[in-house]
N, C-alpha and C positions, 0 to 999 in steps of 0.2 A: 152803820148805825150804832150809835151807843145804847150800852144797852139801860144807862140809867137816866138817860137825858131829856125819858117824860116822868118817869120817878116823881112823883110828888114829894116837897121835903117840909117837914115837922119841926116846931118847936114847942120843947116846953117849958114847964114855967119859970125854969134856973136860967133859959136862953139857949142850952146844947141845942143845936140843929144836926137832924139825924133823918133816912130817908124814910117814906113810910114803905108798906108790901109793896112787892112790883107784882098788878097781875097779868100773867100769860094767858091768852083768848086758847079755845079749846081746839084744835086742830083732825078733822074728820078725816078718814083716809080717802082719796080721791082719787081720777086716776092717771093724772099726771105728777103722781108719786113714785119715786124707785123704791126699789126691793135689795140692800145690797146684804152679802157677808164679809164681815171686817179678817182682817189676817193681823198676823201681829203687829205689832207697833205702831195700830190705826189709835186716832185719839180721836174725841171729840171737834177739836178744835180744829183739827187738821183735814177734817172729813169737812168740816161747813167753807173751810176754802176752797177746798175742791172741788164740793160741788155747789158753792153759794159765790164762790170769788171773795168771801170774807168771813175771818173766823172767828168774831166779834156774834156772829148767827149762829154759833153753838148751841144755844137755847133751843133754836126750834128743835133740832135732832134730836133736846135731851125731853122737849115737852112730847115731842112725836111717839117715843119711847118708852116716856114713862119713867125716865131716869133720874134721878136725884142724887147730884154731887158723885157720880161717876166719868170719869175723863178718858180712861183708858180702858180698851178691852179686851178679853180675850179671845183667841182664834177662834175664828166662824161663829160669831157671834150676826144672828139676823138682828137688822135695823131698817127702818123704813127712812127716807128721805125725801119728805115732803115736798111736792112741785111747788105750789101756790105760797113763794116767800111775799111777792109783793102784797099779797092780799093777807097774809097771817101776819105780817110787820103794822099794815096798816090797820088790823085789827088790836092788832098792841097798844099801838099810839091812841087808838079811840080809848079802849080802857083805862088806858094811865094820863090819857088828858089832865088836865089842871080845868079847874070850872071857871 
């Protein structure tokens, strides 16, 4: 899934087209969630293929967390890994729908 490709896009009145917020749906912890500890050289990106099959779903792990423009972490660092991607993706697209 891309991640700007319900992104709603904006023009103004010079014509620049630019995209508007993306917003991310709130993600409650459940319990078909893991629990894991990162070791070195874990990245964001590298964690949502592993356990998403696509690293393009980085987002959920950084919304699940709390994180903001962090990529890489340090040792033993706890993270939660949300179970329920189809249904928090599908909760994105409703959000960012186009009317």
């Amino acid at each position: 899934m891309k991640r700007y490709s319900t992104t709603k896009l904006k023009r103004d009145k010079s014509g620049i087209i630019s995209y508007q917020t993306t917003r991310y749906p709130s993600i409650p912890i459940q319990d078909s969630d893991r629990f894991i500890v990162t070791r070195v050289g874990d990245r964001i990106d590298s964690l949502a293929y592993k356990f998403y099959g696509d690293s393009t779903l980085w987002w959920i792990i950084a919304k699940a967390n709390g994180f903001n423009g962090k990529v890489a972490f340090d040792n033993a660092t706890n993270l939660r890994i949300p179970g329920n991607v189809s249904e928090i993706i599908e909760n994105f697209q409703k959000l960012n729908k186009s009317p």
